[in-house]
PDB file of the backbone (N, CA, C, O) and the ligand in Angstrom, with CONECT records:
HET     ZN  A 101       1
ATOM      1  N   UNK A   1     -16.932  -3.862  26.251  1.00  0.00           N
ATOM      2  CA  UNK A   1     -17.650  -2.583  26.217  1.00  0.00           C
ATOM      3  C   UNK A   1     -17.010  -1.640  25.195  1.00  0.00           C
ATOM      4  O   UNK A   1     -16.157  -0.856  25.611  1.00  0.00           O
ATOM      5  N   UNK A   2     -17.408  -1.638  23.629  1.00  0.00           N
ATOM      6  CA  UNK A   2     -16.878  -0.853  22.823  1.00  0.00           C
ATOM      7  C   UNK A   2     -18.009   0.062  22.152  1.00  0.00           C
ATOM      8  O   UNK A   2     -17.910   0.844  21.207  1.00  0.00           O
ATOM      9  N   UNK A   3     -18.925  -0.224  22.804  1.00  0.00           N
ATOM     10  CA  UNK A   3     -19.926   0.357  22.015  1.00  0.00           C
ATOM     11  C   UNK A   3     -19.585   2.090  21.542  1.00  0.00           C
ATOM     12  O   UNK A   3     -18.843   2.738  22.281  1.00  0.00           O
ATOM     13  N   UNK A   4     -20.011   2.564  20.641  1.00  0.00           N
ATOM     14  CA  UNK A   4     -19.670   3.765  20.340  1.00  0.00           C
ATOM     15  C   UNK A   4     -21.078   4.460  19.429  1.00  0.00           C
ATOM     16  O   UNK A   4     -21.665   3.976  18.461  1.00  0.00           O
ATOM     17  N   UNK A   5     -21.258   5.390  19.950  1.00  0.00           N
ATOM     18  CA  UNK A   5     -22.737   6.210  20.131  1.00  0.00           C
ATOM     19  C   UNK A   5     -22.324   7.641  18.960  1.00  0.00           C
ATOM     20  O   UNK A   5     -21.355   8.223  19.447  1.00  0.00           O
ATOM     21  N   UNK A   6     -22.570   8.017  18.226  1.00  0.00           N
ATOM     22  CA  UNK A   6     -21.933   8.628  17.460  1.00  0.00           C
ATOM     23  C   UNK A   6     -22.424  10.692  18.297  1.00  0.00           C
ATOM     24  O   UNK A   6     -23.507  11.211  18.026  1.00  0.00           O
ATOM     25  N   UNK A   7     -21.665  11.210  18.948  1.00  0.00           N
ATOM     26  CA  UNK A   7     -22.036  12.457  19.678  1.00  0.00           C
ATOM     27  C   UNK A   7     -22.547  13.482  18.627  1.00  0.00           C
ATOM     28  O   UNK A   7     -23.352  14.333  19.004  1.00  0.00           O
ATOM     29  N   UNK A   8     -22.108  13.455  17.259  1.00  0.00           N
ATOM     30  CA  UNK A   8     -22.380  14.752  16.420  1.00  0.00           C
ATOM     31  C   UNK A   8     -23.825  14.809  15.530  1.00  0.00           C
ATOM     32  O   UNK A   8     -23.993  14.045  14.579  1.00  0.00           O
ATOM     33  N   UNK A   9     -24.422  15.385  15.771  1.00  0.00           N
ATOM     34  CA  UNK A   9     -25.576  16.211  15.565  1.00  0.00           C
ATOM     35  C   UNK A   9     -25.729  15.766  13.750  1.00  0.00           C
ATOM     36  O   UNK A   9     -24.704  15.324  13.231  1.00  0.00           O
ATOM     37  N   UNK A  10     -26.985  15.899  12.872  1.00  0.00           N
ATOM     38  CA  UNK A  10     -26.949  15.676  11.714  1.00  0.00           C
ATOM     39  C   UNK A  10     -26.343  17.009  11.138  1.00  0.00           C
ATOM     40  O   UNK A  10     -25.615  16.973  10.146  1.00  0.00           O
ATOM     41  N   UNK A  11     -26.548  17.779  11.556  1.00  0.00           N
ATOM     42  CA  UNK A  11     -25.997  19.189  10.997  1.00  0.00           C
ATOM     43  C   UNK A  11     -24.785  19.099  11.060  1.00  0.00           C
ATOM     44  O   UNK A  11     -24.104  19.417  10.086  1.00  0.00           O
ATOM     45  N   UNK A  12     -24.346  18.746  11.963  1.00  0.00           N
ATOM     46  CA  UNK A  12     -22.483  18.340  11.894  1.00  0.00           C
ATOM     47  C   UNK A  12     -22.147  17.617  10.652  1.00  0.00           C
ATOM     48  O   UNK A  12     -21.526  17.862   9.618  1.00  0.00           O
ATOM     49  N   UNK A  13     -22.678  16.819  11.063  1.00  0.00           N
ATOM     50  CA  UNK A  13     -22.457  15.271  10.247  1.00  0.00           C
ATOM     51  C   UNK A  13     -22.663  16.315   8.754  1.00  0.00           C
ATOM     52  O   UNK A  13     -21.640  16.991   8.635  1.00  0.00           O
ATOM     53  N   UNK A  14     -23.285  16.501   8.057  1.00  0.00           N
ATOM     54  CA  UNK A  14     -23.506  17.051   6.693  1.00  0.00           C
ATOM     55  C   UNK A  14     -22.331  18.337   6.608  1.00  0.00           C
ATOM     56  O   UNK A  14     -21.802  18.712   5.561  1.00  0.00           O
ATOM     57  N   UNK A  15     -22.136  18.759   7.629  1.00  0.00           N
ATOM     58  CA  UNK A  15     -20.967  20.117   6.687  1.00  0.00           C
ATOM     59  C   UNK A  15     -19.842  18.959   6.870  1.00  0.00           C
ATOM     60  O   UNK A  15     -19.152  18.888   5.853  1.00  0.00           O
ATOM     61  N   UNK A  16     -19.550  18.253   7.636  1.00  0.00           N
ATOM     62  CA  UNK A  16     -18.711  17.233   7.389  1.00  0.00           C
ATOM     63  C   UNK A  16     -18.443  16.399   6.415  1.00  0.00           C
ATOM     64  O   UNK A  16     -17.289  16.110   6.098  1.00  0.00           O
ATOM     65  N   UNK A  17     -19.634  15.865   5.763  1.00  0.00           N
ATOM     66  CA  UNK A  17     -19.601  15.247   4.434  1.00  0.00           C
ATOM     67  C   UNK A  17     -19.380  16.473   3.542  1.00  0.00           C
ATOM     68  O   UNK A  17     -18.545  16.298   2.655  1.00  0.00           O
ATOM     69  N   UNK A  18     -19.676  17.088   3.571  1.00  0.00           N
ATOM     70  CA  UNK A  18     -19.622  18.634   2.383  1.00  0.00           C
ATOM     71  C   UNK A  18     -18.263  18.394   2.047  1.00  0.00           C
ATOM     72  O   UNK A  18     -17.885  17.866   1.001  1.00  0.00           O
ATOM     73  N   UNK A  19     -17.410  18.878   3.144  1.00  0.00           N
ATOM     74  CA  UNK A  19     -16.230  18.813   3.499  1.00  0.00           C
ATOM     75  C   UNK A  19     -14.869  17.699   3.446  1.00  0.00           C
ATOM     76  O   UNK A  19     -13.716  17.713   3.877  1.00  0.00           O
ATOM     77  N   UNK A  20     -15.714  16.759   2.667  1.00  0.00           N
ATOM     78  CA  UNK A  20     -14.723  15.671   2.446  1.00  0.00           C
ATOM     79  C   UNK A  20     -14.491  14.773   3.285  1.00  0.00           C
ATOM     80  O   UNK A  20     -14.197  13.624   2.956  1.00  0.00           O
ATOM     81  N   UNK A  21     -14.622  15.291   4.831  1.00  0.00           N
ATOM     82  CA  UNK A  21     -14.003  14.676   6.056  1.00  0.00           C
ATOM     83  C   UNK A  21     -14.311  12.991   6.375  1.00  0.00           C
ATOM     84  O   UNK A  21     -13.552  12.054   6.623  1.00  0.00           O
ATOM     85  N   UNK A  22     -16.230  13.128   6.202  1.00  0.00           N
ATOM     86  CA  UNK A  22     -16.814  11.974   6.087  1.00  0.00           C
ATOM     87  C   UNK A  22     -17.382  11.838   4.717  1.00  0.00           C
ATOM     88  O   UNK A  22     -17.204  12.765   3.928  1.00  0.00           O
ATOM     89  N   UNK A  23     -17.951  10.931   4.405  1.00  0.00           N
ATOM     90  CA  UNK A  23     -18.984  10.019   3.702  1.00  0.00           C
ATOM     91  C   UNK A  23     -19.942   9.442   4.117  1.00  0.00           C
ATOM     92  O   UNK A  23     -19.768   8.858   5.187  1.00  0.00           O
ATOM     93  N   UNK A  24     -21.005   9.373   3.627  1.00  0.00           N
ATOM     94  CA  UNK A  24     -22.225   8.342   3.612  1.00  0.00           C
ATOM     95  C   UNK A  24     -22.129   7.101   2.130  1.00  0.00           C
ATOM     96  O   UNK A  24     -22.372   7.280   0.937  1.00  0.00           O
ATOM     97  N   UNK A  25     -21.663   5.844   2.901  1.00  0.00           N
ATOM     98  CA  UNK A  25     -21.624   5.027   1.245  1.00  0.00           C
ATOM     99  C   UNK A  25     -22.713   4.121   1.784  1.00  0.00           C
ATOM    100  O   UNK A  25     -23.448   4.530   2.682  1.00  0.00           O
ATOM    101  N   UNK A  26     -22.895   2.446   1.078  1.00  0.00           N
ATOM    102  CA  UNK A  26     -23.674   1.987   1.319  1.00  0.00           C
ATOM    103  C   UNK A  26     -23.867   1.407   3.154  1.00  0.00           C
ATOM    104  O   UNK A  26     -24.892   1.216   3.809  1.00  0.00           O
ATOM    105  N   UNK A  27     -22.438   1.266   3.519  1.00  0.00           N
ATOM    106  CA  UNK A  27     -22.079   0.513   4.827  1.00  0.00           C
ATOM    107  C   UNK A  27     -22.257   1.558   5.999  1.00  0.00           C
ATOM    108  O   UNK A  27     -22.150   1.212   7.176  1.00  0.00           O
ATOM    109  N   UNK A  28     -22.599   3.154   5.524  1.00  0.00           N
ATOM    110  CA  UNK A  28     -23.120   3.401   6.617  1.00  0.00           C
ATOM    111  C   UNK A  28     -21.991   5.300   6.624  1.00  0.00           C
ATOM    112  O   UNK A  28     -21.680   5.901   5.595  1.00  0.00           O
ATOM    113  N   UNK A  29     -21.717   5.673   7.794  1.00  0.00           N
ATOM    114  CA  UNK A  29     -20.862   6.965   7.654  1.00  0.00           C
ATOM    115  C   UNK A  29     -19.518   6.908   7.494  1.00  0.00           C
ATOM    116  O   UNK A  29     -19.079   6.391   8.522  1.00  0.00           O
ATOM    117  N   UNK A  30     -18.900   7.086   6.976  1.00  0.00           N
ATOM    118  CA  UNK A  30     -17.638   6.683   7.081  1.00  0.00           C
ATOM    119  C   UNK A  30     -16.407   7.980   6.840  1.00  0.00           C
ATOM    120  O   UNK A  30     -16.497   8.805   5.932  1.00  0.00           O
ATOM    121  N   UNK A  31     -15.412   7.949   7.732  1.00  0.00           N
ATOM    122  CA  UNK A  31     -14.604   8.765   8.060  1.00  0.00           C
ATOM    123  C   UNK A  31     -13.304   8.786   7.202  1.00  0.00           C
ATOM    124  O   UNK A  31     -12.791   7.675   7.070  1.00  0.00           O
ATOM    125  N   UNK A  32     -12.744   9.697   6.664  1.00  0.00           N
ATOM    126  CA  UNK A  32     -11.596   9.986   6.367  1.00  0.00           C
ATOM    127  C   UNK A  32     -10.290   9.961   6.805  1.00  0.00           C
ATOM    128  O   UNK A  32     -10.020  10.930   7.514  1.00  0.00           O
ATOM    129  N   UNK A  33      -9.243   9.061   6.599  1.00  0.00           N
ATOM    130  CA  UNK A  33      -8.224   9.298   7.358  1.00  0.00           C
ATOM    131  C   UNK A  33      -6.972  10.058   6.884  1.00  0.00           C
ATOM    132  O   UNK A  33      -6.368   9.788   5.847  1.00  0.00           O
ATOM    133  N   UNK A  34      -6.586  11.210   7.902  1.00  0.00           N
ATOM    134  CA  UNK A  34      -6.087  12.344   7.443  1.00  0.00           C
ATOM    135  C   UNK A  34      -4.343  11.747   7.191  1.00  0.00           C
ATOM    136  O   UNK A  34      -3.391  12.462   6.878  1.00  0.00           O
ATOM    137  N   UNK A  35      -4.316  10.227   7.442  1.00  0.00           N
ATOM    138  CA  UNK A  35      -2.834  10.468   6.952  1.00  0.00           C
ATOM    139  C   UNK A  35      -2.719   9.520   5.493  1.00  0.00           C
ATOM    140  O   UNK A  35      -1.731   9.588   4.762  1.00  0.00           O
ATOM    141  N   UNK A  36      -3.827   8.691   5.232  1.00  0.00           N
ATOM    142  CA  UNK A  36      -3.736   7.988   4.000  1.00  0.00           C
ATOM    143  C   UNK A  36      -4.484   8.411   3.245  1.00  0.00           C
ATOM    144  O   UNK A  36      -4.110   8.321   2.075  1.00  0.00           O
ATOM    145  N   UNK A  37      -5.606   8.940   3.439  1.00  0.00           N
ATOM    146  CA  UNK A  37      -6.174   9.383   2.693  1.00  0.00           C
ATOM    147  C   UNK A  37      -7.978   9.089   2.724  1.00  0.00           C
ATOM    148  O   UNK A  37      -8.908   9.860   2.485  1.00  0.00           O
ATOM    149  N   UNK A  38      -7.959   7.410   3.188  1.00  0.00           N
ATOM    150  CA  UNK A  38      -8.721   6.412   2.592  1.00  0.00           C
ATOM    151  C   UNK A  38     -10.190   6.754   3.286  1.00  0.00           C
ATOM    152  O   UNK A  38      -9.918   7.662   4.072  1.00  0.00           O
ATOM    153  N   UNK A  39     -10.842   6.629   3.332  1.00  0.00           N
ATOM    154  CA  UNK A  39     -12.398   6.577   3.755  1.00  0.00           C
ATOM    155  C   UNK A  39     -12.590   4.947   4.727  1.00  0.00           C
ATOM    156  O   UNK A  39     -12.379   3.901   4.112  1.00  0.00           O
ATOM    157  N   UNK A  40     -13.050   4.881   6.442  1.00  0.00           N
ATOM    158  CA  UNK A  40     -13.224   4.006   6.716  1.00  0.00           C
ATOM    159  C   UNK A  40     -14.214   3.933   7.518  1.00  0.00           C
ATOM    160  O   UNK A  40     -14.384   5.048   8.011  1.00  0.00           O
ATOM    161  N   UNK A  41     -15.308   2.834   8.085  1.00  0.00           N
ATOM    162  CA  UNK A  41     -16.483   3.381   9.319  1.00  0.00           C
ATOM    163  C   UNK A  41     -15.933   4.326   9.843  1.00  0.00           C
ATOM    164  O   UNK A  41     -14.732   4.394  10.105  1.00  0.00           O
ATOM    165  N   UNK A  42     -16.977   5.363  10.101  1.00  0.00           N
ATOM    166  CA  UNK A  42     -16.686   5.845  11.281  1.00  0.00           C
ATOM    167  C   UNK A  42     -16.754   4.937  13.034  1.00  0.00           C
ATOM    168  O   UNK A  42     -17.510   5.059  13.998  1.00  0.00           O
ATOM    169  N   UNK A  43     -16.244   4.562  12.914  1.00  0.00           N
ATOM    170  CA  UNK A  43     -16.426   4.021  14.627  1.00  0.00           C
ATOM    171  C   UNK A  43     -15.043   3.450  15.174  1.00  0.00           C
ATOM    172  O   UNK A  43     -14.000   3.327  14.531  1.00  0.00           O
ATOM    173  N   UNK A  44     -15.260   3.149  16.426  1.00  0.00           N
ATOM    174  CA  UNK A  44     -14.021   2.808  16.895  1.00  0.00           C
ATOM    175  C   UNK A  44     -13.028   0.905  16.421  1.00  0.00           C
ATOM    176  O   UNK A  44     -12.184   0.245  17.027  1.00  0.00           O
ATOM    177  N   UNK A  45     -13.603   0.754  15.377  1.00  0.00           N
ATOM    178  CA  UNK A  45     -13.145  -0.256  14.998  1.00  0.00           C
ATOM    179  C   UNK A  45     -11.876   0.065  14.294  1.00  0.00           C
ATOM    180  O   UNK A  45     -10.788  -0.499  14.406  1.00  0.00           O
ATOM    181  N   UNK A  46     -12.198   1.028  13.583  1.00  0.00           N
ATOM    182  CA  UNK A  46     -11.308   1.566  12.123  1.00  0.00           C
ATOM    183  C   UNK A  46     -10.447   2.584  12.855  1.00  0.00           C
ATOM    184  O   UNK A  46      -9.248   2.615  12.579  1.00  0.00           O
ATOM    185  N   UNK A  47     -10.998   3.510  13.862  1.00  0.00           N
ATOM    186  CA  UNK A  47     -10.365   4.977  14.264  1.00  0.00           C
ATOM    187  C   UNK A  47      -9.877   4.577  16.213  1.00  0.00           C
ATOM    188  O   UNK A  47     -10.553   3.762  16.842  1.00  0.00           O
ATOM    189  N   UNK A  48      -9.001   5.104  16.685  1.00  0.00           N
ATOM    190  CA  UNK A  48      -8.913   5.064  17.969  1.00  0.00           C
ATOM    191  C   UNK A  48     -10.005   5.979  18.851  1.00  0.00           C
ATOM    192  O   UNK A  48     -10.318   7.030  18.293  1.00  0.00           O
ATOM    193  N   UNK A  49     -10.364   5.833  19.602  1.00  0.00           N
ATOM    194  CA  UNK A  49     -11.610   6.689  20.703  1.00  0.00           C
ATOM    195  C   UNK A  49     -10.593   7.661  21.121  1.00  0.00           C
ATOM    196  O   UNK A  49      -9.507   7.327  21.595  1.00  0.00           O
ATOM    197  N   UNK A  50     -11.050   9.130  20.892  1.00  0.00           N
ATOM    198  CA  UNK A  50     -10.858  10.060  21.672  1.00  0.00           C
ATOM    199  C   UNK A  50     -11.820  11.320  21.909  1.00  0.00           C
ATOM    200  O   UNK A  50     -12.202  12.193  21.130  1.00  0.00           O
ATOM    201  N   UNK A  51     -12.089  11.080  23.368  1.00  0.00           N
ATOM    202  CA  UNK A  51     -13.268  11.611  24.136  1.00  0.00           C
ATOM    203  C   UNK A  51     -13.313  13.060  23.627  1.00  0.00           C
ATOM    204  O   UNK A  51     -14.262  13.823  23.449  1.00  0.00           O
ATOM    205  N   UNK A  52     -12.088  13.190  23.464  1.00  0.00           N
ATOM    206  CA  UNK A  52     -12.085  15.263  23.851  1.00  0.00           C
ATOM    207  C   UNK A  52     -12.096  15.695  22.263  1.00  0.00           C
ATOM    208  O   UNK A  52     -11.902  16.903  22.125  1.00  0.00           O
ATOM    209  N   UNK A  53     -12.286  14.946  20.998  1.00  0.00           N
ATOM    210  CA  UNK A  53     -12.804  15.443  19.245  1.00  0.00           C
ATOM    211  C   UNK A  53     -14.020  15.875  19.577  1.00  0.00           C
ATOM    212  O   UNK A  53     -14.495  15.803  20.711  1.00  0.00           O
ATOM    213  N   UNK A  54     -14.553  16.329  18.621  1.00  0.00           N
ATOM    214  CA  UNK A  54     -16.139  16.324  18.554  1.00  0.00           C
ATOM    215  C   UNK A  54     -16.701  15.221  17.992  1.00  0.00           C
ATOM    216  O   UNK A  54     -17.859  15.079  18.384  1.00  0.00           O
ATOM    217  N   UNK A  55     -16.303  14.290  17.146  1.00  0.00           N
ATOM    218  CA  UNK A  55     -16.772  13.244  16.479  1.00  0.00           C
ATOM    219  C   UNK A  55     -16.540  11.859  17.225  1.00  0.00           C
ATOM    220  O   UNK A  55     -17.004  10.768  16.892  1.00  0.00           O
ATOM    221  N   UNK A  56     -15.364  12.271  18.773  1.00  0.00           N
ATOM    222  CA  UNK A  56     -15.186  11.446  19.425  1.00  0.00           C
ATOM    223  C   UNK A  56     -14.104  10.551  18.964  1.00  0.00           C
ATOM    224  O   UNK A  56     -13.659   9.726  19.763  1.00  0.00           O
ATOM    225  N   UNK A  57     -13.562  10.633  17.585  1.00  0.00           N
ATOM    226  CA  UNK A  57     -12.499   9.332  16.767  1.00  0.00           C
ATOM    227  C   UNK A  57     -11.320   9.956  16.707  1.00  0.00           C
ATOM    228  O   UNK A  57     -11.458  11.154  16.460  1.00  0.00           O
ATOM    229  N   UNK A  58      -9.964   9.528  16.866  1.00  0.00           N
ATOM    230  CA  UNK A  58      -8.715  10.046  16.225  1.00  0.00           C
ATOM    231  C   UNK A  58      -8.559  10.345  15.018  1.00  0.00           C
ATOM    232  O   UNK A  58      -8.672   9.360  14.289  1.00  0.00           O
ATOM    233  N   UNK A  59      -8.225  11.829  14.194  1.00  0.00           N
ATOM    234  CA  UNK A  59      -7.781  11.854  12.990  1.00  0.00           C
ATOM    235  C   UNK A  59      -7.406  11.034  11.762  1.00  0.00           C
ATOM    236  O   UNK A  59      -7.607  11.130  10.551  1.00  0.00           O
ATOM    237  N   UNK A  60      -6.765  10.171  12.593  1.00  0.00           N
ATOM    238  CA  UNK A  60      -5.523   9.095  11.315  1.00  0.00           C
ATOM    239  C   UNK A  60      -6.399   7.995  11.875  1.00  0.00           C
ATOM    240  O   UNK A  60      -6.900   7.903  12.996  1.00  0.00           O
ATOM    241  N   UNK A  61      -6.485   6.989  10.588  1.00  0.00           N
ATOM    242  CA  UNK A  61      -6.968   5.381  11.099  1.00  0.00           C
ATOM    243  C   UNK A  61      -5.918   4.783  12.146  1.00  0.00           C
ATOM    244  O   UNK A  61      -4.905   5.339  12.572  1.00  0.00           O
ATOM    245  N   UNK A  62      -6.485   3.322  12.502  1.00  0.00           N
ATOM    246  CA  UNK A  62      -5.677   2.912  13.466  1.00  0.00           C
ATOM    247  C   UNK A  62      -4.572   2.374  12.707  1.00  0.00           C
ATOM    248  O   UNK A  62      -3.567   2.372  13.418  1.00  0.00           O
ATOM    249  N   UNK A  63      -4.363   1.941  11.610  1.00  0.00           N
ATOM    250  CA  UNK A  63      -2.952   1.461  10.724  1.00  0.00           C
ATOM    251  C   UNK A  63      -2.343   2.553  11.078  1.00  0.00           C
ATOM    252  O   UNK A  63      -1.450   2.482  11.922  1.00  0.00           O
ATOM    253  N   UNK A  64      -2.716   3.831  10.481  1.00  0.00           N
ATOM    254  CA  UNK A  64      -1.475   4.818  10.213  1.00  0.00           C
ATOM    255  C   UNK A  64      -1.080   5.144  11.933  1.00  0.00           C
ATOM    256  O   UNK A  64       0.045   5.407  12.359  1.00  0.00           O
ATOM    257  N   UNK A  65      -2.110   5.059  12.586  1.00  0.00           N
ATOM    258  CA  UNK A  65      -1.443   5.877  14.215  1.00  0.00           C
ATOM    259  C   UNK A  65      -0.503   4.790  14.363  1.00  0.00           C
ATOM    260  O   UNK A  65       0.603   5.167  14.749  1.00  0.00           O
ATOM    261  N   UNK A  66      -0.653   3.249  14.120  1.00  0.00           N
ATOM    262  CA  UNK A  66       0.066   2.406  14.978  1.00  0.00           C
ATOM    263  C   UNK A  66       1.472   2.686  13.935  1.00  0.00           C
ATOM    264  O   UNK A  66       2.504   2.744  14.604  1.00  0.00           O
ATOM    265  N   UNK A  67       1.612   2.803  12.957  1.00  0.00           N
ATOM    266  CA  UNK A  67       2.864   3.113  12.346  1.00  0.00           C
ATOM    267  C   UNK A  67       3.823   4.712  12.733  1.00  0.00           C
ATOM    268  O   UNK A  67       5.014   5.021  12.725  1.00  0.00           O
ATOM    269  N   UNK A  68       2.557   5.403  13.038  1.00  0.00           N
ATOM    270  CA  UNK A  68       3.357   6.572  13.433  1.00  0.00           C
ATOM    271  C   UNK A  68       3.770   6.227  14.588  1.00  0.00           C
ATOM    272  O   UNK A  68       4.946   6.587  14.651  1.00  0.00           O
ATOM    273  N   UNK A  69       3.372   5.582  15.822  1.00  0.00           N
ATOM    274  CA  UNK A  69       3.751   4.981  17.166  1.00  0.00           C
ATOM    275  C   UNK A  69       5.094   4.358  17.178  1.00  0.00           C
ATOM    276  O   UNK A  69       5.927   4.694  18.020  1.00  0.00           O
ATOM    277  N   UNK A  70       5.379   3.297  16.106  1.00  0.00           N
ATOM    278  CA  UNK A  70       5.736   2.586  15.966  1.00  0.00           C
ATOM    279  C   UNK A  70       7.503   3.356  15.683  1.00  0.00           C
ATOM    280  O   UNK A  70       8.485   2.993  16.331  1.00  0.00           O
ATOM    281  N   UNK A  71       7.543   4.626  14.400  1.00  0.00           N
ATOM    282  CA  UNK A  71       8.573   5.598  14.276  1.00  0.00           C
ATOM    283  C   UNK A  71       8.420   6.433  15.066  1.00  0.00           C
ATOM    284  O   UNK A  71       8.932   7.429  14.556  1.00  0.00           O
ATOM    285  N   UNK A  72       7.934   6.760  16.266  1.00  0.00           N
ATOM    286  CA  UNK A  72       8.405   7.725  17.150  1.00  0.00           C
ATOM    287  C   UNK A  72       8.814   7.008  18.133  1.00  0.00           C
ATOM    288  O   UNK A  72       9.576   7.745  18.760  1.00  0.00           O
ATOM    289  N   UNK A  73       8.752   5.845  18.725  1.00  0.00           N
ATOM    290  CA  UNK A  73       9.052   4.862  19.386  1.00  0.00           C
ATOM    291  C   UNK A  73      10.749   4.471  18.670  1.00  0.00           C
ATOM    292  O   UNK A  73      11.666   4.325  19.478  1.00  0.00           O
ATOM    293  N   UNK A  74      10.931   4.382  17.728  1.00  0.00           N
ATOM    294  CA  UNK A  74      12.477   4.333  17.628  1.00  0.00           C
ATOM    295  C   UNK A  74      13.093   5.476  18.125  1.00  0.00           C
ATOM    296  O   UNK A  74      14.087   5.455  18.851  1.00  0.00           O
ATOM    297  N   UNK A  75      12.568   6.382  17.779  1.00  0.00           N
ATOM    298  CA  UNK A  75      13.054   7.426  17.961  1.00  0.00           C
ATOM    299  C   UNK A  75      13.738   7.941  19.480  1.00  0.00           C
ATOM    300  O   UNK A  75      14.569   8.829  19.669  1.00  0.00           O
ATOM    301  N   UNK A  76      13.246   7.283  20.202  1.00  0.00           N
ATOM    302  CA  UNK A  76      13.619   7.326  21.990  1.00  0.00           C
ATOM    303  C   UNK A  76      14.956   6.654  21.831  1.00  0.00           C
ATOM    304  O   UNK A  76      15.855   7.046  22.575  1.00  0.00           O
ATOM    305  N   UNK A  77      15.255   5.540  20.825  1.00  0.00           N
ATOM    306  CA  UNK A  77      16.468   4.395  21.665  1.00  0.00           C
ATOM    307  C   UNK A  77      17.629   4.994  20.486  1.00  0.00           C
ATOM    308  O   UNK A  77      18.787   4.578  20.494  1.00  0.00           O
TER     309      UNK A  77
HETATM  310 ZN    ZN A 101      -4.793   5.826   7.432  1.00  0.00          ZN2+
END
């Protein structure tokens, strides 16, 4: 059960693209990730699910969160 329903409105969606945040390329909407930089689907393949965004996705792709996880996790021992 991963399905993912996209919650934001077209009006969202467009000051969003305005805004750099997303894209529309050929593969469909695609999201920005705020720690590499890169443009990826928007959906939960590329981004982690979080209910309480408005767009519903985590900020950073899932590479960069699992690396930031990964150095704050040393950081305990
Ligand atoms: Zn990234």
């Amino acid at each position: 059960m991963s399905h993912y329903c996209p919650p934001l409105t077209p009006n969202a969606i467009r000051s969003r693209v305005s805004t750099g945040r997303f894209a529309f390329t050929e593969l469909g909407l695609e999201k920005r990730c705020s720690t590499c930089g890169e443009y990826f689907p928007a959906d939960t393949e590329f981004f982690y699910a979080q209910a309480y965004r408005p767009e519903g996705l985590s900020c950073g792709c899932k590479a960069c969160q699992h690396e930031s996880k990964i150095k704050s996790g040393r950081r305990k021992q």
